[in-house]
N, C-alpha and C positions, 0 to 999 in steps of 0.2 A: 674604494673608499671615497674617491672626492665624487662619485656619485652619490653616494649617500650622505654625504657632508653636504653637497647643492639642495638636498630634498629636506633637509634638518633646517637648511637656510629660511627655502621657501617653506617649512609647517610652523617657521617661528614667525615668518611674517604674517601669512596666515592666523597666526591664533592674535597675534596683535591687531591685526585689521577686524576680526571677529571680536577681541575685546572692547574696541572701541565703536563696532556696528551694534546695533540694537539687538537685541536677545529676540528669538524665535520668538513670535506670541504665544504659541502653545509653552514655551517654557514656562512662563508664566505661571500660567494655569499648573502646568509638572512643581513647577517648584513649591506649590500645596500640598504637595502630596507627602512630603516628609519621607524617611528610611521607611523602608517595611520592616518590622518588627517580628519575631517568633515570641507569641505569649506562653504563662506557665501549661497550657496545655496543648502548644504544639502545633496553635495555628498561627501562620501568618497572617499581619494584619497592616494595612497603611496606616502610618504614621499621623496623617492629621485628620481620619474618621474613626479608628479601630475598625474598620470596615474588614471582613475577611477577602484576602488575595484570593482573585481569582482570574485562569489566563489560559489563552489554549494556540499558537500554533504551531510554527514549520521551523527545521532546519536547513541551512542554505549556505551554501559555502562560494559563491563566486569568487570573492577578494583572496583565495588560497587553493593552493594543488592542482586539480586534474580539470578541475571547473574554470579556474581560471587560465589556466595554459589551451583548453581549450579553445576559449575565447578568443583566444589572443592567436591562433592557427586560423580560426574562422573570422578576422578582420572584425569584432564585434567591439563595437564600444562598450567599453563593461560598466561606464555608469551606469548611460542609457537604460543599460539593459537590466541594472538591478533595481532601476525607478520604474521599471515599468512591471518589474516582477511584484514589488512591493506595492504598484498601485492593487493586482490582482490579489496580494495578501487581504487588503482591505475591502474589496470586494467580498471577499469569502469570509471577514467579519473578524479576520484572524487579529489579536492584540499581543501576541508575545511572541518571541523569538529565542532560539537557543540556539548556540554555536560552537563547536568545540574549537578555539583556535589551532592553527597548524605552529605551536611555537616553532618549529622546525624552520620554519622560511621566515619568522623577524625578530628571532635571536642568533646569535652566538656560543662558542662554546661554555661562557664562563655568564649566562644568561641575561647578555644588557638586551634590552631591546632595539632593533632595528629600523630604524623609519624610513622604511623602500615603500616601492609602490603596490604591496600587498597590504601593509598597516594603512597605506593611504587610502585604496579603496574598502578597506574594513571599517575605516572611517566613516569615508562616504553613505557605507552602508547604514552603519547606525544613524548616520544625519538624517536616512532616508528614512528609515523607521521611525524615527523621532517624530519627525513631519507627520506622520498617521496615525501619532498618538499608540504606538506597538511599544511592548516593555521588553527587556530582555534578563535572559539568565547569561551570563558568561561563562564559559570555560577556559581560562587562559591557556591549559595545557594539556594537548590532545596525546602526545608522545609518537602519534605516529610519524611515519614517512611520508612527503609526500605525493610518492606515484598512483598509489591504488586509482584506476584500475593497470595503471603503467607502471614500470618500473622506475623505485626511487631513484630522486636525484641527487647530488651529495649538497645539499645544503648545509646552510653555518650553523643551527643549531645544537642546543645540548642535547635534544633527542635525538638527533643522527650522528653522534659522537656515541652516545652511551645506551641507546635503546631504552624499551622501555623496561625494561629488570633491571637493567644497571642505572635507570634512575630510580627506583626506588629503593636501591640500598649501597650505591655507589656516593661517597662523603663527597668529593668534589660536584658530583651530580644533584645533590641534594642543595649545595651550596648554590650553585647553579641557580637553581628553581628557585631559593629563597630571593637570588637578585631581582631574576626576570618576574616574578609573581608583583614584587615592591614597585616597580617600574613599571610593568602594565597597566598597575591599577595605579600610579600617577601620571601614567600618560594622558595630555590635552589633547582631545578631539580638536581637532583644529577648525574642524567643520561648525561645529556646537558651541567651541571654546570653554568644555568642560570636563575636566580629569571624569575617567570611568569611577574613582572611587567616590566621587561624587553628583554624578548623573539621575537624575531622579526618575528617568526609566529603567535603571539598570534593578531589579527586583531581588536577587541575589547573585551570587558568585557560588560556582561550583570551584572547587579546589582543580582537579583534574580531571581529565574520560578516560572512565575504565580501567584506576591501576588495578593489576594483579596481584596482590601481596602474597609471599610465601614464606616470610618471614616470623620472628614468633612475635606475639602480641604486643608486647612493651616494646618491640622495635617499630613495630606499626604505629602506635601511639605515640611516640616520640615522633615519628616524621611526619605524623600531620597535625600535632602540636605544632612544630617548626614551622610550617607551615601556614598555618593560620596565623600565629604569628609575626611572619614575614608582611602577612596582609594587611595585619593588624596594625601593624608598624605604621602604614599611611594614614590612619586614623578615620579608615572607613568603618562605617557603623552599620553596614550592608551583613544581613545574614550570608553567609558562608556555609555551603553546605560538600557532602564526600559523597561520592558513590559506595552502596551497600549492597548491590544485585552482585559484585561482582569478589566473590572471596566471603561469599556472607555466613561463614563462622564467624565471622569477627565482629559479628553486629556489633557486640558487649562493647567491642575496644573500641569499634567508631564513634559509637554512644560516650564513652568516654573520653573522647580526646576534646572534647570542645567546640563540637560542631554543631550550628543550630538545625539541621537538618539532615536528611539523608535523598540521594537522586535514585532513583528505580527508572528500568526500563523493560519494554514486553513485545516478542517477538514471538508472540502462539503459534505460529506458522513454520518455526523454523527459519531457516536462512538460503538461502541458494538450491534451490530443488531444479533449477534449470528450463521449467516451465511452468504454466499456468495448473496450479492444485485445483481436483474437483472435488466436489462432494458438501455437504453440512459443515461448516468449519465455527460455527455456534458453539457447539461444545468447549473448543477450544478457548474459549473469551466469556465463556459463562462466570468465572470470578477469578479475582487476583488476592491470594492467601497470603498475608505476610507471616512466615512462623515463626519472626522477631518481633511482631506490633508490642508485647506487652514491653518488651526494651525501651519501645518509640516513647508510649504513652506512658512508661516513670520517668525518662529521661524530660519528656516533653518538647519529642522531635517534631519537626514540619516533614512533611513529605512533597515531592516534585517528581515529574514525569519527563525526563530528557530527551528517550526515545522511544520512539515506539513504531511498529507497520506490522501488518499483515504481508506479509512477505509472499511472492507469487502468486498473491490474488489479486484480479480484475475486476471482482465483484465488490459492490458499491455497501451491503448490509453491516458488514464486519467493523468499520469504526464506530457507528455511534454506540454497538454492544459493548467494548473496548471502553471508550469513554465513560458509559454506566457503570461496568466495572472498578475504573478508576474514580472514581469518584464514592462510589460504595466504600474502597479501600482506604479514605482518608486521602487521597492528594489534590491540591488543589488549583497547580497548574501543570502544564502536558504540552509537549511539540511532538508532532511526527518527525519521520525521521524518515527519506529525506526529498525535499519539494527540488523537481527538475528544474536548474535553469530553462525556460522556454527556447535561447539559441541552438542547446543541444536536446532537446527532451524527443525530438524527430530518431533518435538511434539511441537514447537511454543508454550510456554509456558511464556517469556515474559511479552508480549504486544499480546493476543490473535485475538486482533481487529484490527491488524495489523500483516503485512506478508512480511518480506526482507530478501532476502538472494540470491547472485549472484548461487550460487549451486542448492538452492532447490525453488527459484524462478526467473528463470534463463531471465523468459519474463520480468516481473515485473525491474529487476534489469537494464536490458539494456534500460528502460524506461526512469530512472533516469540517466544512461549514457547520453542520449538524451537531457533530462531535464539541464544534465550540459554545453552542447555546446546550447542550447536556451539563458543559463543563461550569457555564454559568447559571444554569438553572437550578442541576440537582442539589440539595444539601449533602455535605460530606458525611461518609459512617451510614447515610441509612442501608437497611438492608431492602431490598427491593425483590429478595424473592430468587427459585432456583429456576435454570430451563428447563420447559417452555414459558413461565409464566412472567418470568421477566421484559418478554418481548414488547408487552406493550407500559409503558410507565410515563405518567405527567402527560406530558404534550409530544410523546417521541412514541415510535409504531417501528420494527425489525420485522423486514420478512425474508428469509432465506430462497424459498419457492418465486417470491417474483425478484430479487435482487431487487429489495427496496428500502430507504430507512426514508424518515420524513419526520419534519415536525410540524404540528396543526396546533399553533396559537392563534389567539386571540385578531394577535397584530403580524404573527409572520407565518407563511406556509412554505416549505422547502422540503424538495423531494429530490431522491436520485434517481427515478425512471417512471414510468407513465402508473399513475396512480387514479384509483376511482373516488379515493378518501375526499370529501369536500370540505373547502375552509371552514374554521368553525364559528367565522362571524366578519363577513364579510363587508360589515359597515366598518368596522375596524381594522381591517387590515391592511398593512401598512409596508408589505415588504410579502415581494415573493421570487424565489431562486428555484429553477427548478431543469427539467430533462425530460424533454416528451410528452405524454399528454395528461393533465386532470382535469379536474368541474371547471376550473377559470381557465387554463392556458393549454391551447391546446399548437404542436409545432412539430414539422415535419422535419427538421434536420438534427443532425446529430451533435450539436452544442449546447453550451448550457446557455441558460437566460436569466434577468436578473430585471424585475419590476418593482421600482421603487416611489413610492407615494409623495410628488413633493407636494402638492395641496388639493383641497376639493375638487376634482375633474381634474386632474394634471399629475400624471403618471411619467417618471422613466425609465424606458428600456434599453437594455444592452444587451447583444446577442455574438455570442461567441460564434465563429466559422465551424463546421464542420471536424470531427476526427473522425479517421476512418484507420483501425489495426491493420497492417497488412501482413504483419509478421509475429513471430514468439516474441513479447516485449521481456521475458524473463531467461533468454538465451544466451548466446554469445552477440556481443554488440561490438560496434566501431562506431568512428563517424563517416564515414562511408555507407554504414548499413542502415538503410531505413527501417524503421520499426513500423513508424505513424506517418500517418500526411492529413494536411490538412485542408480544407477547399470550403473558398468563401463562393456559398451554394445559396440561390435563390429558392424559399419557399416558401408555404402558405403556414398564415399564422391566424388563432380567432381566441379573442379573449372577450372574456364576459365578467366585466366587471359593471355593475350594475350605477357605480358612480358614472362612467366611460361613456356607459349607453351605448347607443349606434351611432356610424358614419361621425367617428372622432376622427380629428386629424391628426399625423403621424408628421413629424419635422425631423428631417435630419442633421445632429450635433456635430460630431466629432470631425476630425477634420478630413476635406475632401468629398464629403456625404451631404450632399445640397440635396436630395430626395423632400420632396414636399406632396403629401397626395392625402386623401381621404377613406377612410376604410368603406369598405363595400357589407353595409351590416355591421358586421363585428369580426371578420375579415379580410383580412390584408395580404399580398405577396412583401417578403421582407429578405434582403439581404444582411449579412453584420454589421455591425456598427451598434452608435447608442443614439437615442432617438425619445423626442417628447412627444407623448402622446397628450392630447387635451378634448376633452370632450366639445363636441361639436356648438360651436357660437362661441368658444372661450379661448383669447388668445395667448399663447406663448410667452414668458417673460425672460428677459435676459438671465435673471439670479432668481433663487429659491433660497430659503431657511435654511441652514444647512448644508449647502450645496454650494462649496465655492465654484467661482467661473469655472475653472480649468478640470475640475471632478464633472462638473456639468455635461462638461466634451468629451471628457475621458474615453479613451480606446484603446487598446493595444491587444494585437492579435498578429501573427505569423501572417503575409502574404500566403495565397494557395501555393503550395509544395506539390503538388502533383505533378510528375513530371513526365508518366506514361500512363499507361492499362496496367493499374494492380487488379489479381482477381484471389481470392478467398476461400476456398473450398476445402472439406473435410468429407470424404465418403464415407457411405454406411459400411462398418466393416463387414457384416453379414444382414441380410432380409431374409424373413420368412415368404416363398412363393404364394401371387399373390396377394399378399399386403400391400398397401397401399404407400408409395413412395416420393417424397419429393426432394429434386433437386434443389439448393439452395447454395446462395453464392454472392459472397460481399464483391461488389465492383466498382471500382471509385477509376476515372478514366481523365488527361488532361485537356480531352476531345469527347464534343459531346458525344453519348454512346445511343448509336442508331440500333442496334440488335442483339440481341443475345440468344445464342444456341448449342442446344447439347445435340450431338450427334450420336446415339447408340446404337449397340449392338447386345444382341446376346445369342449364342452359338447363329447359327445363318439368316435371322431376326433383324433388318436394321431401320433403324427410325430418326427422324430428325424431330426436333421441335424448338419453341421458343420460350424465352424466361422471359417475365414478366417482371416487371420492378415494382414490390408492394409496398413497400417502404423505403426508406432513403438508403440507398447503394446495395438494398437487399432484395435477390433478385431470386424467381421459385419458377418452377413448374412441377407439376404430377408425372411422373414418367407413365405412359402408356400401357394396360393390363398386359399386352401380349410380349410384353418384354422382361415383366416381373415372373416368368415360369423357372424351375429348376436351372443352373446351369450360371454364366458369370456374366454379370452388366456389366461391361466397357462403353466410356462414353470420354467424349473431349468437348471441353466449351471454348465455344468459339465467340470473340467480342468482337463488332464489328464498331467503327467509325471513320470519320471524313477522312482518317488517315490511311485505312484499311483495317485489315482482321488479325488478329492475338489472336492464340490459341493458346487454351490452358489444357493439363499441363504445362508447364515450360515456359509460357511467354512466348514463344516465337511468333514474327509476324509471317504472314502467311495461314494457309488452314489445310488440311489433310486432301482435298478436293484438289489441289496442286502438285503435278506430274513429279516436281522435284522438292517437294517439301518432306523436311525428315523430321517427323514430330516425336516428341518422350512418349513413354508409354502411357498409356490413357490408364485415365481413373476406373479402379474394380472393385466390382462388388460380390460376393460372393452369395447366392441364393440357393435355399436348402428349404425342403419339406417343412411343414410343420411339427411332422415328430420327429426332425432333427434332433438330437442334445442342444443343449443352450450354453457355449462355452461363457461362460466370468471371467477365466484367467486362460492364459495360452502363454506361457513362460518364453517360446522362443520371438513372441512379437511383442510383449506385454512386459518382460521386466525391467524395460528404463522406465516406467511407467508408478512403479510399486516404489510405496512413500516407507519409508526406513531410515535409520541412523546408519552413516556408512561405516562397513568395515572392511579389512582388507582380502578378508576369506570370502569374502559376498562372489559369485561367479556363475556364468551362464556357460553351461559344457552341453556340446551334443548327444543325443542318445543314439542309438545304434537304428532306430526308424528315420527316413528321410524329414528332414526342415520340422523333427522335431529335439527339444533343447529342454535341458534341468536347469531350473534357477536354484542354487547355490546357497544355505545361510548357515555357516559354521563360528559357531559364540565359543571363545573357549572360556568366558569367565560370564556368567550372568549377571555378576555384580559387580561394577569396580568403583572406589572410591572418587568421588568426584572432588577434584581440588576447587572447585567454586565453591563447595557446599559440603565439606565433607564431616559434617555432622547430619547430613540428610540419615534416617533409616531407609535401611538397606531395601532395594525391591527388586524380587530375581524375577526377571521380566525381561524379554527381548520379543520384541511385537511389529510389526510391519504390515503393509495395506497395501490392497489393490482397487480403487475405484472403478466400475463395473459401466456407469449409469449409461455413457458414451455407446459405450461397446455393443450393449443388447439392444438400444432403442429402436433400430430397426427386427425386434425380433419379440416384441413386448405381445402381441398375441399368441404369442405361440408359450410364455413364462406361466399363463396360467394352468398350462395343466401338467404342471411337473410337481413332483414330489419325492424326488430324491437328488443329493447334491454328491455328487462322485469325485474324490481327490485322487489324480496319480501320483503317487508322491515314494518317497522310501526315508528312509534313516540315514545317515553317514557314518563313518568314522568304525563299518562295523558292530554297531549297536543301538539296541531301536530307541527310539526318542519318543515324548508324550507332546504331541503338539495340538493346541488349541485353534478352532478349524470355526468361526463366527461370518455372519452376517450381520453387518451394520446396518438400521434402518436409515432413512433419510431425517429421523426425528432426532436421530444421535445414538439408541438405545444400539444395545445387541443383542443376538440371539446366536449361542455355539454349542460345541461338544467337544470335547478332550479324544484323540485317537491317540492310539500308542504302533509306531512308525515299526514296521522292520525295515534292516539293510537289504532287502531285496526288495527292487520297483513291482510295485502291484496297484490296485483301483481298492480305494475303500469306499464304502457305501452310507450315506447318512440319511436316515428317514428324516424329512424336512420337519413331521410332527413331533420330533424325541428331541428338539431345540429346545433349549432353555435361556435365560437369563444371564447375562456375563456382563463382566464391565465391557465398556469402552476405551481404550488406548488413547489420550490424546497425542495423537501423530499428524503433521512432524511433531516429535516433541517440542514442546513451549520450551522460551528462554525466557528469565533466567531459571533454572536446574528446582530450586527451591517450589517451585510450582508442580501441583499435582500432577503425577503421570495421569491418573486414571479419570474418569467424567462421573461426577458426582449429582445424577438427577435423580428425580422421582417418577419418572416417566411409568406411566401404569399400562399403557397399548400393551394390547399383545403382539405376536410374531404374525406379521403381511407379506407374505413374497412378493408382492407387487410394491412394497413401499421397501425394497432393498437397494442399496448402493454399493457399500463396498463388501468387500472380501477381507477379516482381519483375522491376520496368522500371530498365534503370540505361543513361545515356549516358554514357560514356568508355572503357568496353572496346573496344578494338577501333581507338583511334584513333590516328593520328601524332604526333608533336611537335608539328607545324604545327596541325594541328584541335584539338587540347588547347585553343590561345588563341583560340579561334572564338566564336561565338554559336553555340547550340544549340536546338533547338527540335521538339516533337515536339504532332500533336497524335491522340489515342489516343482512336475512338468505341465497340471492343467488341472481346472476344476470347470467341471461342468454341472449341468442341471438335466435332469432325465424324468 
């Protein structure tokens, strides 16, 4: 207590010293801006334009829980380190912020608010965002714990007293909340010296994250009456909104209770799948259906986006499709959910099931950059069309096939990976963020970059350091385990900007980067940093329009982490004999790397050769024709440098060529004729691999043939009432995927001349099951057939021409619940074995009323292609 009695001393003098220092000058300017308003139909609007609210980005939790305990293990100064997160928020254009607070850690049981040093740098935080002109939504009350990913700890709050059910129907609990809600929203930022309930970035107030009501309607309505209420009591004038994704029978009553708004959030990906998802994940983000809009629009609700990701994707396309969506649907601000601290984002520890970070996910982040001019461009409610044809819209281009989204205005171009698209008026452009190569910036390493216009002939660049994956970013993590590293890499860079011209000079800002030199042409070798560039005869000026000093210099980026030889490698699980094969292999090393070589074999066969670096840490060779014959390629790569040789597998230093070196077993490939079978699914090495809802019957049992296994799917109910949603109609449906694409590409000559698809499969439970047996194209579409399973293991046979038509599953299934299972296109292609990807198993097609309420059961040991 008399520690927090000493911190209440110094937030009082503080806000006194701030009341009597001069007001931030951008308050200034905020304090124009007036309440934002919900009009009679639903849109928000600022207070002193009726201008309609529009906002897009990140969630960020330093100042609470596993983020900040974190910190505080790794010796970080956690201002520091959320001013420099928040410089890169506005680098990437981001203007809002969303946060669920951890009431748990700065209240008490009976919910006064605490002012420790969690509320203080929560403070800080918003002072910082304030500074860059970022607005925020608040959540005062998250209810969680705050261990995730660690085990809670017993803090003072009324969440960790009553949890989160017994806060929402526990009377002392409720009482609770009505304190701490009053109290949050009059607490003085000490920083700003201004109560949240009057802060004119704060845009609105979300009531609480994700309660689960299970109660009946007039008891729900009455507690967040209460509620609002309590808020209301301060005499903030801030719309106020509830969460409705979550228990959404109850639209009617939230719509009722007095709330200007409802928060949505969209996880099309599912949650926690443990690695990186392949395949088309398009479909999945093709629209956001509300089947309460007509509630919204009599009611005349606002809508907002709190959370949102693509959850175990690495692929850069999937936001800005996401954002179009949202935007189609009526909402008109959105934050992801959730941006890596940069101190820990090297082992993503977190939110493992999610991956942000502008440094170590450099693709990813410029997606969300994207995401945020969608969020400001598109008008709300229009309809834009179904997939494919939505991909390209306005100034914004989605391509699945190259992992790219971009947008080509007038005055900005921003792209997530190397693009051929050219600006579309390059007298006018005035901003360009990109990754890799296109017509104006063309860059050999793996960071992103960011060229911004401060006047005729006088451009600045900032260049982020290298990221290189070494590991599953969606796996089990610590902070011990490296996921990423990063490495500040020198290399060549050539831009053609026609104002620039040739032999412009390049000056180094930021601090420690005295670099002074002239481009060769158009150009340059470039290490990171930020940097004027000025067309040649034109000199450099201390300040620009716009650009105060210290943005001028602006930098922040992770020192190089590289601390050994990481190397990358994924073998081909099978080649057709023959076919032409390359090794490839990511190698990021903390010594420069002198050599790289695969050493093979296959039966009495053996060869050495060298990998060549063709792009930045990506390193290839052809394996040699008399090695690609029937029989198994074993091979080990061996990295050499000034330190000596790694050898991969394994990492051991040393190489196989040494009398007493005991190396892992080398990487295999398995090589078969060309009228081999083409296996898709192989159950005993493939089924952690097949995307499904888990259940507890799921199981992989051996068969009576050697190192072969049944994968396991016993449903005893096809339909069960979903308590988030349980006015959904019913859909008897249980469906699950196996992504193929990885698996066959070393065997794609050999797929064209098959035409029949072979399932070994049987029934369970002693009686035969109707299971639906589909090919997913790479467009989204499918093509299946219904078999009808006996309890005895056998081969069924499917003429690949007697395919027809079937939905789509979108798996993992989308959150929240109230979203289509199924993919709703018009897609007219017919059926292409060569544009196939996955494998979708789904039971209930095909069955009666009466089988509907059945047990079901299949158990599936391999599908091939013949």
């Amino acid at each position: 207590m008399l520690r927090f009695q000493t911190l209440k001393c110094l937030f009082l003098l503080a806000s006194v010293f701030f009341a009597l220092s001069p007001v931030f000058s951008q308050d200034v300017k905020n304090e124009k801006k007036g309440d934002v308003y919900v009009d009679d139909k639903g849109v928000m609007r600022w207070g002193h334009n009726k201008e309609e609210v529009k906002g897009f980005g990140v969630n960020y939790s330093v100042p609470f829980a596993h983020a900040f305990r974190s910190g505080k293990k790794l010796g970080v100064d956690l201002k520091e380190a959320m001013r420099n997160d928040v410089y890169h928020f506005s680098r990437l254009g981001f203007d809002l912020y969303r946060i669920h607070v951890w009431d748990t850690e700065i209240s008490d049981e009976e919910g006064n608010l605490l002012e420790n040093e969690h509320l203080d740098h929560f403070d800080y935080l918003i002072s910082e965002l304030k500074k860059r002109e970022i607005n925020f939504v608040l959540t005062p009350i998250a209810y969680w714990g705050n261990g995730w990913p660690e085990p809670d700890e017993d803090t003072p709050g009324f969440s960790n007293k009553f949890g989160k059910e017994g806060s929402l129907v526990n009377p002392l609990a409720i009482e609770a909340q009505e304190n701490y809600l009053a109290q949050f929203l009059n607490h003085v930022n000490p920083y700003t010296g201004r109560a949240y309930k009057n802060e004119p970035n704060v845009i609105a107030f979300e009531v609480s994250n994700e309660p689960h009501h299970r109660e009946a309607p007039e008891k729900v309505q009455e507690f967040i009456e209460r509620m609002i209420a309590s808020m209301r009591s301060t005499d903030t004038k801030k719309p106020i909104f509830y969460n409705v994704t979550h228990s959404s029978q109850l639209a009617e009553t939230y719509a009722a209770a007095g709330i200007d708004g409802g928060t949505f959030q969209w996880y099309p990906t599912g949650l926690g799948f443990g690695k990186e998802l392949e395949g088309n994940l398009l479909p999945n983000v093709n629209n956001y259906k509300i089947p309460f809009d007509d509630v919204w629009e009599k009611k005349g609700l606002a809508k907002l986006v709190y959370e949102f990701d693509a959850a175990d994707v690495m692929k850069s396309y999937m936001y800005p499709a996401m954002a179009r969506s949202f935007r189609q649907a009526g909402m008109q601000i959105g934050t992801h959910f959730a941006y890596d601290p940069t101190y820990m984002a090297a082992g993503n520890t977190e939110y493992d099931t999610h991956y942000m970070n502008l440094v170590y996910t450099p693709q990813k982040a410029l997606a969300l950059m994207i995401s945020g001019e969608i969020f400001h461009e598109l008008p709300m409610n229009k309809d834009l069309g179904g997939y494919p044809a939505n991909l390209n819209f306005r100034n914004f281009g989605i391509s699945y096939e190259k992992d790219l989204a971009e947008m080509n205005a007038p005055e900005k171009f921003i792209y997530t990976n190397s693009t051929e698209t050219s600006p579309k008026n390059l007298k006018r452009l005035k901003r360009i963020a990109g990754y890799g190569n296109s017509p104006v910036v063309k860059y050999e390493g793996t960071g992103a970059y960011f060229l911004d216009k401060l006047e005729n002939g006088v451009w600045r660049l900032e260049i982020m350091p290298d990221a290189v994956l070494v590991d599953n970013p969606f796996g089990n993590s610590s902070l011990d385990k490296i996921l990423a590293v990063i490495k500040h890499g020198e290399w060549e860079m050539n831009i053609q900007l026609p104002e620039l011209g040739k032999n412009f000079s390049v000056s180094g800002m930021n601090s420690g980067n005295e670099r002074e030199f002239t481009a060769s042409g158009n150009s340059f070798s470039i290490e990171p940093g930020t940097y004027i560039l000025s067309k040649n005869g034109k000199k450099a000026k201390a300040s620009y329009k716009g650009w105060p000093a210290d943005d001028l210099k602006a930098f922040f980026a992770p020192e190089t982490t590289v601390d050994k030889t990481y190397l990358v490698h994924e073998p081909a699980p099978s080649l057709t004999a023959g076919q032409n094969y390359k090794i490839e292999a990511t190698i990021v090393s903390n010594e420069p790397v002198e050599q790289v070589q695969a050493w093979l074999r296959n039966g009495n066969t053996y060869e050495s050769l060298d990998l060549q670096e063709e792009k930045a840490y990506t390193y290839r060779a052809s394996v040699p024709e008399e090695l690609l014959k029937k029989g198994f390629l074993e091979y080990r790569i061996i990295v050499t440098t000034p330190e000596g040789t790694t050898t991969f597998p394994g990492g051991k230093q040393g190489n196989p060529g040494q009398w007493d070196f005991d190396p892992d077993q080398p990487y295999s490939v398995r090589i078969v004729n060309y009228e081999a079978p083409v296996f898709l699914f192989d159950a005993a090495r493939d089924h952690e691999d097949v995307v499904r809802k888990w259940l507890p019957t799921n199981n992989l049992v051996p068969t009576e043939n050697p190192g072969e296994a049944e994968f396991q799917i016993n449903i005893e109910k096809l339909f069960e009432v979903d308590p988030e949603n349980t006015k959904a109609q019913p859909v008897y449906d249980y469906s699950f995927r196996y992504n193929f694409k990885k698996k066959i590409e070393g065997r794609r000559e050999a797929v064209e001349g098959k035409d029949r698809l072979v399932l070994k499969a049987r029934a369970l439970n002693g009686k035969p099951v109707k299971l639906q047996v589909a090919l997913v194209m790479n467009n989204g579409s499918s093509f299946g057939k219904i078999l009808e399973l006996d309890p005895k293991l056998k081969e069924y046979e499917i003429d690949l021409s007697t395919l027809e038509p079937v939905k789509t599953v979108t798996l993992p299934r989308p959150y929240p619940t109230f979203l289509p299972l199924f993919f709703e296109h018009n897609i007219q292609e017919t059926f292409d074995l060569e544009e196939a990807e996955s494998l979708q198993f789904s039971i209930g097609p095909g069955l009666s009323e009466s089988e509907r309420q059945e047990q079901h059961g299949v158990g599936i040991v391999s599908v091939r292609l013949e």
